[in-house]
C-alpha positions as CSV (number, residue, x, y, z in Angstrom):
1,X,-95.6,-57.8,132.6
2,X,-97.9,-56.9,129.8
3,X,-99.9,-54.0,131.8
4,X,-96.4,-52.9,132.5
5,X,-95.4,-52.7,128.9
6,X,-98.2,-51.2,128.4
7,X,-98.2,-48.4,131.2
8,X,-94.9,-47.7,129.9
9,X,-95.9,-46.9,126.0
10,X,-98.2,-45.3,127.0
11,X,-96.3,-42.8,128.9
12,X,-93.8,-42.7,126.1
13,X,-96.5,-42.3,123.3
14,X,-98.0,-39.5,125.2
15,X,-94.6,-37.4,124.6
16,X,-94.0,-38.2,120.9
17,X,-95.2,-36.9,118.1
18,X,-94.8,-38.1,114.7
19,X,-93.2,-35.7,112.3
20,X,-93.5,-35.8,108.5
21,X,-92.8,-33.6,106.0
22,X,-94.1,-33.0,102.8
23,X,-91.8,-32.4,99.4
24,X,-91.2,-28.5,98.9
25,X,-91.0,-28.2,103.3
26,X,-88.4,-26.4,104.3
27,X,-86.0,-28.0,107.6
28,X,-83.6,-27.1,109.5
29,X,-80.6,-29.8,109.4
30,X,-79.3,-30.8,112.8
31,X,-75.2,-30.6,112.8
32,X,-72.5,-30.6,115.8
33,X,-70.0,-28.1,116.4
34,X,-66.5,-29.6,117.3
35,X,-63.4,-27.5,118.5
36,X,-60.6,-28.0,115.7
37,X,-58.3,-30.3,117.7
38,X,-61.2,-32.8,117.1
39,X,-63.2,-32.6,120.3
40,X,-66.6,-31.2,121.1
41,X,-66.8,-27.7,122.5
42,X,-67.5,-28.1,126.5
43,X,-70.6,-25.8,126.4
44,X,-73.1,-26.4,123.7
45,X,-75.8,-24.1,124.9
46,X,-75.4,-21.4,122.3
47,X,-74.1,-22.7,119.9
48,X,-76.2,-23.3,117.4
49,X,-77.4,-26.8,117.1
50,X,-79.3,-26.3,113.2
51,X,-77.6,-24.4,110.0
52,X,-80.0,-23.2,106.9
53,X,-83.4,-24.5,106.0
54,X,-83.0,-26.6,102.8
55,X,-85.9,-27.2,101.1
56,X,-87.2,-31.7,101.3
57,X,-87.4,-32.6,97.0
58,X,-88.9,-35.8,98.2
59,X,-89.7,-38.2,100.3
60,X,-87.8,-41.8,101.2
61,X,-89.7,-44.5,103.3
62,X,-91.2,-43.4,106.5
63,X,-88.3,-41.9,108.8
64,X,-86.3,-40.5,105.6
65,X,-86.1,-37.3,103.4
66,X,-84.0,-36.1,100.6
67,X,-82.6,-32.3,101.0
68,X,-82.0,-30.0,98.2
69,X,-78.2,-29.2,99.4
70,X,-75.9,-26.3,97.9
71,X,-72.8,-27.4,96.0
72,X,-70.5,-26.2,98.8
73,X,-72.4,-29.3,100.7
74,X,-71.6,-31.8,98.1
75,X,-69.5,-33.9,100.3
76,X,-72.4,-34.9,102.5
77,X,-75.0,-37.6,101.5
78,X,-78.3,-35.8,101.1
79,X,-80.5,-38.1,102.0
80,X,-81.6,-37.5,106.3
81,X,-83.7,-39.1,109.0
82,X,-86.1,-37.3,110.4
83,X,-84.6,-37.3,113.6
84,X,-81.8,-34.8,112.3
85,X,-84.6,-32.5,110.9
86,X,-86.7,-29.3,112.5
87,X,-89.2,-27.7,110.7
88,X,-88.9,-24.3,109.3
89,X,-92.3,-21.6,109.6
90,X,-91.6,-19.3,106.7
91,X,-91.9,-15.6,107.9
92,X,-92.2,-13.2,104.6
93,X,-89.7,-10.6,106.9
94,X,-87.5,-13.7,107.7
95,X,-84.2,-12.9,106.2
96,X,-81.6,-15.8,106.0
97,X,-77.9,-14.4,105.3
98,X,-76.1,-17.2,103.9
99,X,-73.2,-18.7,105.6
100,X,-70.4,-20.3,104.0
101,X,-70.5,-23.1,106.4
102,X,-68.1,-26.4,105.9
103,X,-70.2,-29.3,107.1
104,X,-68.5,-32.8,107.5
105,X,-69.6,-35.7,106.7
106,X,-70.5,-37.1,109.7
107,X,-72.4,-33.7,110.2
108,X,-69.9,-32.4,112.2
109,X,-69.1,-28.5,111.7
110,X,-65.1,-27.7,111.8
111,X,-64.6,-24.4,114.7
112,X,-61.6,-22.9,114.5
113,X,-59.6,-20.9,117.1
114,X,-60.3,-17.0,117.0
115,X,-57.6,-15.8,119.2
116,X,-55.4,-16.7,122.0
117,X,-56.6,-14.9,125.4
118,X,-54.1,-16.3,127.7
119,X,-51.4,-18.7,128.7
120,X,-50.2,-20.4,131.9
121,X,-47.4,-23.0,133.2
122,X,-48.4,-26.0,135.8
123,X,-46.7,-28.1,137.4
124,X,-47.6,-31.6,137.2
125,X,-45.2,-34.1,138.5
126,X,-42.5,-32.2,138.4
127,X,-42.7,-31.1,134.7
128,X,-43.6,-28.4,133.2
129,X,-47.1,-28.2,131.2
130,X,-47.6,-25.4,129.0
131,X,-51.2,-24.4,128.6
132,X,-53.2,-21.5,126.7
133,X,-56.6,-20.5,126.4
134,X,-58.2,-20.0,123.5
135,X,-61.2,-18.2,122.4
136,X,-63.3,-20.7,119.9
137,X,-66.2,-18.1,119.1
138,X,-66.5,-14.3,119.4
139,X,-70.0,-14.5,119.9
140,X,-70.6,-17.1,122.7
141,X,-67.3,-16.2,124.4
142,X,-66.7,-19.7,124.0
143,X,-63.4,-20.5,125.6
144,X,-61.0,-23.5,126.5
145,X,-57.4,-24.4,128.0
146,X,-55.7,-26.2,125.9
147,X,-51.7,-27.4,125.3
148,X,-49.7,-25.3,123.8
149,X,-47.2,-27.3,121.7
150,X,-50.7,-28.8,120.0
151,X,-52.0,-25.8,119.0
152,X,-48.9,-25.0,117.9
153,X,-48.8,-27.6,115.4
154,X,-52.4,-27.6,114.5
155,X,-52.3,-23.4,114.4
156,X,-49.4,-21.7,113.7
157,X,-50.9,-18.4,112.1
158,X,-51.9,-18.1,116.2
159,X,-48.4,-17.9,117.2
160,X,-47.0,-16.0,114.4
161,X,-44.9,-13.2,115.4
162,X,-44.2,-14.1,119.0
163,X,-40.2,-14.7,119.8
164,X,-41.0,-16.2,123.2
165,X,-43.7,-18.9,124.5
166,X,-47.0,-17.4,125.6
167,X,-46.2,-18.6,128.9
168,X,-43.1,-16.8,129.3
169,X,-45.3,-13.8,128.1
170,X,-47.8,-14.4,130.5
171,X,-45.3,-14.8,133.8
172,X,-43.8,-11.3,132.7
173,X,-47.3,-9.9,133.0
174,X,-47.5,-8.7,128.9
């Protein structure tokens, strides 16, 4: 059992690194897009998994830093584990635009609905289910079906303007 264990750390061991920062680092903080009606987007490969480097004032125990945040970030506890942490190189030619980016507290990030593309009407069990898709992000082309009478409660700037459903819209051809 014990050569087992053993085998087995060291196979894990040779795959892990440790990672420590030092105070005046700069990191990338790990966060998770969600689509607004409180569910995670479907595909997470572009979407950015880290926002900003902030800059580590000190640091708390072994596995945890403190993070200089901006006031716009005051909702969040600013204290991290290094697990939710990437390093960041500093390039002189590196030049960070800021983002006005609303953060959650359980480092979630709110992504609202751009646009509706399209909508469609199935039939399920003999009713009549509503559906529209819905472009989340411009620049993944990130894209869902989702109900329509939700999204019209959660988003009614989407629907503003339009006398008839989207479906009805949609079976007319325009």
């Amino acid at each position: 059992m014990r050569a087992t264990q053993s085998r087995h750390k060291s196979y894990a061991d040779k795959r892990r690194r440790p990672l420590e920062f030092e105070a005046g680092d700069h990191v990338f903080l790990r966060v998770t897009p969600t689509a607004g009606i409180g569910r995670a987007l479907k595909s997470r490969k572009l979407t950015p998994p880290f926002i900003d480097p902030y800059q580590i004032t000190r640091r708390i125990g072994l596995v945890a830093y403190e993070i200089a945040l901006p006031p716009h970030l005051g909702n969040l506890y600013n204290v991290f584990h290094v697990s939710q942490l990437r390093k960041y190189v500093a390039d002189p030619t590196h030049v960070l635009e800021q983002d006005d980016v609303q953060v959650r507290e359980n480092l979630t990030l709110g992504v609202g609905p751009v646009r509706i593309l399209d909508s469609q009407v199935k039939q399920l069990r003999g009713k009549e289910i509503r559906t529209v898709k819905v472009l989340w992000d411009e620049a993944t082309q990130e894209m869902t079906w989702e109900m329509e009478d939700l999204m019209r409660k959660s988003y009614p700037h989407l629907f503003t303007g339009v006398k008839k459903s989207l479906a009805e819209w949609g079976s007319q051809g325009g």
